[in-house]
N, C-alpha and C positions, 0 to 999 in steps of 0.2 A: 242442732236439730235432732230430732231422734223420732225414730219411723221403728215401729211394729209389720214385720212380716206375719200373715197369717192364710194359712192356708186349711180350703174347710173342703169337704166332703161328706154331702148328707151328715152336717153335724146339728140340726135342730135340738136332739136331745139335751143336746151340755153348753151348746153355744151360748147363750143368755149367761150363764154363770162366769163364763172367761170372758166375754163380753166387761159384766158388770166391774169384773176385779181389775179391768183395763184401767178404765172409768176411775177409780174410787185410788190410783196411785197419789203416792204420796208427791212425785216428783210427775207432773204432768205431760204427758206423751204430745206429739205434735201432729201424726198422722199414721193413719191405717192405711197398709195397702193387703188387699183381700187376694188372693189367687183362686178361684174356685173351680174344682176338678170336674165338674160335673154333676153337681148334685139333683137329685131328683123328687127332696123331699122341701122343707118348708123354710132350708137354710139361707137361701139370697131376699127371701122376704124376709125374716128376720134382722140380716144386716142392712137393709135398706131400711128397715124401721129406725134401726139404734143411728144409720148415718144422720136421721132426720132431727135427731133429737140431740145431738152431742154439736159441741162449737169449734171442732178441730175435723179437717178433712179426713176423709175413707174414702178412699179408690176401691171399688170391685167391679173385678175382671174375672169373667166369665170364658172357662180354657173350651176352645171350640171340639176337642178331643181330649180324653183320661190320658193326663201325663204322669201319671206316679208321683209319688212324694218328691222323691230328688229331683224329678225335671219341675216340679209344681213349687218347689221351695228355693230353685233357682230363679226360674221366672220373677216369683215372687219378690225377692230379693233385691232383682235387675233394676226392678222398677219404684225401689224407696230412695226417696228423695236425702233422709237424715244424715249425718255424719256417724249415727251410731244406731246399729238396728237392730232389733230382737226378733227371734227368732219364738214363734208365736203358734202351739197347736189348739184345735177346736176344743177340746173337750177336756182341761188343766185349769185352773186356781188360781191365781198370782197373788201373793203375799204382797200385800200393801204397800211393801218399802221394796218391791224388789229394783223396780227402776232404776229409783234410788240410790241404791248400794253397788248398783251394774254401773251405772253413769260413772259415780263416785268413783269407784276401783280404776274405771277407765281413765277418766281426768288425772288421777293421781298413778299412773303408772304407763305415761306416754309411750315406754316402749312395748307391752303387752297390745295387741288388737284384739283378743277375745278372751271375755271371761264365762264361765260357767257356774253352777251350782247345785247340791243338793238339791232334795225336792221328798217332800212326805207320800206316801202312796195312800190313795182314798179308792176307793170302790166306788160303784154304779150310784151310792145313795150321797157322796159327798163325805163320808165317813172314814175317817183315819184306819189303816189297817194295823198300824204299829209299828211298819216298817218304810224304809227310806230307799228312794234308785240306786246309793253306792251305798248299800248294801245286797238288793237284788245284783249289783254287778263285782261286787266282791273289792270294790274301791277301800280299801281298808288304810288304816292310818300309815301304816306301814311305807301303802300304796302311796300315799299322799306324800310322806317324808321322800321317798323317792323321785316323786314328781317336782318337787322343790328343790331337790340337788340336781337336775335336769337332764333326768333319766325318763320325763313323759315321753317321748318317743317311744321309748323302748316298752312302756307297759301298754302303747295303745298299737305293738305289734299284736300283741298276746290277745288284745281282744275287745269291745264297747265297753267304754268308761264313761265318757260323755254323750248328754242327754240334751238334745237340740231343740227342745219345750225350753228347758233352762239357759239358754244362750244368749249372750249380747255380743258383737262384733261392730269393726268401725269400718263402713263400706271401702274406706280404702284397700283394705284387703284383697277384696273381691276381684278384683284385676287379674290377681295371683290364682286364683284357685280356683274360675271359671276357665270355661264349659265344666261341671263338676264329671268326672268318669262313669260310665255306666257301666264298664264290663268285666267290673268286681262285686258280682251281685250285694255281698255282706258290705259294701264300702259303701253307705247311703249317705246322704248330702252330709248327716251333722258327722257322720265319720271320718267323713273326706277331709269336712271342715278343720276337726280336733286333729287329725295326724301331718297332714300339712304345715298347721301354724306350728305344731307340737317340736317339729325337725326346724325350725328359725327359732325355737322359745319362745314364742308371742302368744299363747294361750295359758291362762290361770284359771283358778278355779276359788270362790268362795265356802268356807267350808258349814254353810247355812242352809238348811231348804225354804228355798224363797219361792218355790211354788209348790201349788199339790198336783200330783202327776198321777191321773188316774187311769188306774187299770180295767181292761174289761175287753169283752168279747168280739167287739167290732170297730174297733181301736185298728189303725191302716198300719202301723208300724209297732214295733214297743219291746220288749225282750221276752218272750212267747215262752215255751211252758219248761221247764228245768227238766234234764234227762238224770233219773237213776242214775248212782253209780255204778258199774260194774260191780260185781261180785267178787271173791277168789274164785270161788267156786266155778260161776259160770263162764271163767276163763276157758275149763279145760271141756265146756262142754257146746258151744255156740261155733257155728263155724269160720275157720281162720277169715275167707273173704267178710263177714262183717264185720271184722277186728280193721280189719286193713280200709276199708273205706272212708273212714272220716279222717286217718293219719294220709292218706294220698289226697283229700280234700284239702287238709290243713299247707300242706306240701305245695300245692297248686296255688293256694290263695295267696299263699308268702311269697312263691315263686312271681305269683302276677301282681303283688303291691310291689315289691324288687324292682319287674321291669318299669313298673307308674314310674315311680321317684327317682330313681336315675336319671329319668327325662327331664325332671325337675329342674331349671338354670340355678333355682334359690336354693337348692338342697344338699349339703353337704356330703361327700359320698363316703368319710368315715364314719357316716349317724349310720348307714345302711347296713354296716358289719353284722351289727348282732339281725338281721332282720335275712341274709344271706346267711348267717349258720344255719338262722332257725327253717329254712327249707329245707337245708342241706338234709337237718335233724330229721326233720319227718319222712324225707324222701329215704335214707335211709334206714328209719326202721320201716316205712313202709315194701323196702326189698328186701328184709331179711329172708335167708333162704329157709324152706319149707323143711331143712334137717335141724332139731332145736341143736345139737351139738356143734353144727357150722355157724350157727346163730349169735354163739358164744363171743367171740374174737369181735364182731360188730359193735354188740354189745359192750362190753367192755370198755370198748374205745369211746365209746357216746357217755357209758358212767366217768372215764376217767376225764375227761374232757369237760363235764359236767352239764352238758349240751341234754341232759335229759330233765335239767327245771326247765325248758321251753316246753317239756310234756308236761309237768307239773310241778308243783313245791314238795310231795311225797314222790318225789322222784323215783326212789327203789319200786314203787307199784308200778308205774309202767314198763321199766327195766324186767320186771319178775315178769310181767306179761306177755314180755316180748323173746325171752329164752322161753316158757313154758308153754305159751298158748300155740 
């Protein structure tokens, strides 16, 4: 059986379109369950039209208070009846065969519980921008070869790869990875989802966009606006405290996945190495001392160690930042 999560908030504008491309799968879905946050505009009449007209059940449920995505995609989740569920946003595309090719992968790889995929990015009009989500997320083939020798752990310390619009999972899972955590603000449900099964190897990824994943202004989640890179220049001229702010952020957030996964009974605690240096990392260039000459000997040790690709793959530019700025 195979059940569609989806979860709307004030989606009248796009809903009819993911809606439609539900509809029109090549491998036919069995049921809808709706979670809806609250909306205020024309979105629960909408889905109560399309329940009226299609020959397969939709459940919508009506959240009596605004739970957020992660508490709204959990709920959601709870309450599908399927062996294999997809994870479903208002306002995205679905490529005809994606079902399909989700189901497929599943069947034919009984020890995987979740697979993923590409997705083409479209704007407000439905129109291709050119570019694809593992590209905005820097998913690169490299990335991917690595994910196949079964180092995904280790690439979804560093940061969002997977896109939970493009999701299918087999409710067995869910046992393992509910209550989903809330008190990693950046760890949202499809993150939780990807690094948990990631430390067992149970999550894959197709390397096809099987949906269009559209970007735009009032979108509840999505990968928001790309910050400039530093300068050389404005190394030596910005002051140290807004150098040091997002490397003692990065610190904290490692530090607090560390203590999540530990907890974990399923998780093995040599996956967690490289996820304890990489706090270590940031916590210690975040207290390098405010003399650059004592700065030195820290440094050094984090180049020779190699412990400075957790800052980046140009590793010497953080290093240089970090003795000069």
């Amino acid at each position: 059986m195979i059940s569609v999560a989806l979860c709307t908030y004030n989606g009248e504008n796009y809903l009819p379109e993911q809606l439609e491309s539900i509809l029109q799968q090549s491998l036919p879905i069995d049921e809808i369950v709706v979670c809806d946050d609250g909306s205020t505009d024309g979105t629960l009449v909408l889905l109560q039209k399309f329940a009226s007209q299609v020959n397969f059940p939709i459940r919508i449920v009506q959240n009596e208070t605004n739970l957020g995505s992660t508490r709204n995609f959990e709920k959601c989740l709870s309450l599908c009846s399927g062996e294999i569920i997809f994870l479903c946003d208002q306002d995205d595309v679905w490529r005809v065969d994606k079902v399909e090719k989700q189901v497929d992968y599943l069947q034919t790889h009984p020890e995987i519980d979740a697979v993923f995929s590409n997705a083409q990015v479209i704007n407000d009009d439905s129109q291709p921008t050119g570019s694809t989500i593992w590209q905005e997320v820097e998913f690169t083939e490299s990335s991917q070869r690595r994910w196949k020798a079964g180092k995904a752990h280790e690439i979804l310390f560093g940061g969002f790869v997977v896109t939970g619009a493009t999701l299918a999972l087999r409710r067995s899972c869910l046992a393992r990875l509910t209550p989903f955590p809330l008190h990693i603000p950046t760890l949202i449900h499809d993150a939780w989802i990807a690094l948990a099964l990631s430390l067992e190897k149970k999550i894959d990824f197709i390397a096809e966009p099987l949906i269009s994943y559209r970007m735009h202004a009032s979108q509840q989640v999505g990968f928001g606006a790309k910050t400039d890179p530093v300068r050389f220049s404005d190394r030596f001229r910005r002051d140290r405290a807004e150098k040091l702010t997002p490397i003692l952020e990065k610190a904290d957030h490692a530090q607090n996945m560390y203590a999540l996964l530990r907890e974990l009974p399923f998780v093995p605690h040599e996956k967690l190495v490289k996820l304890y240096l990489r706090q270590r990392h940031f916590r210690r260039r975040a207290t390098l001392p405010d003399n650059r000459l004592q700065r030195l000997p820290g440094v050094m040790k984090e180049v020779v160690s190699g412990r400075y690709l957790f800052s980046s793959k140009d590793w010497w530019l953080p290093a240089l930042g970090d003795i000069f700025e």
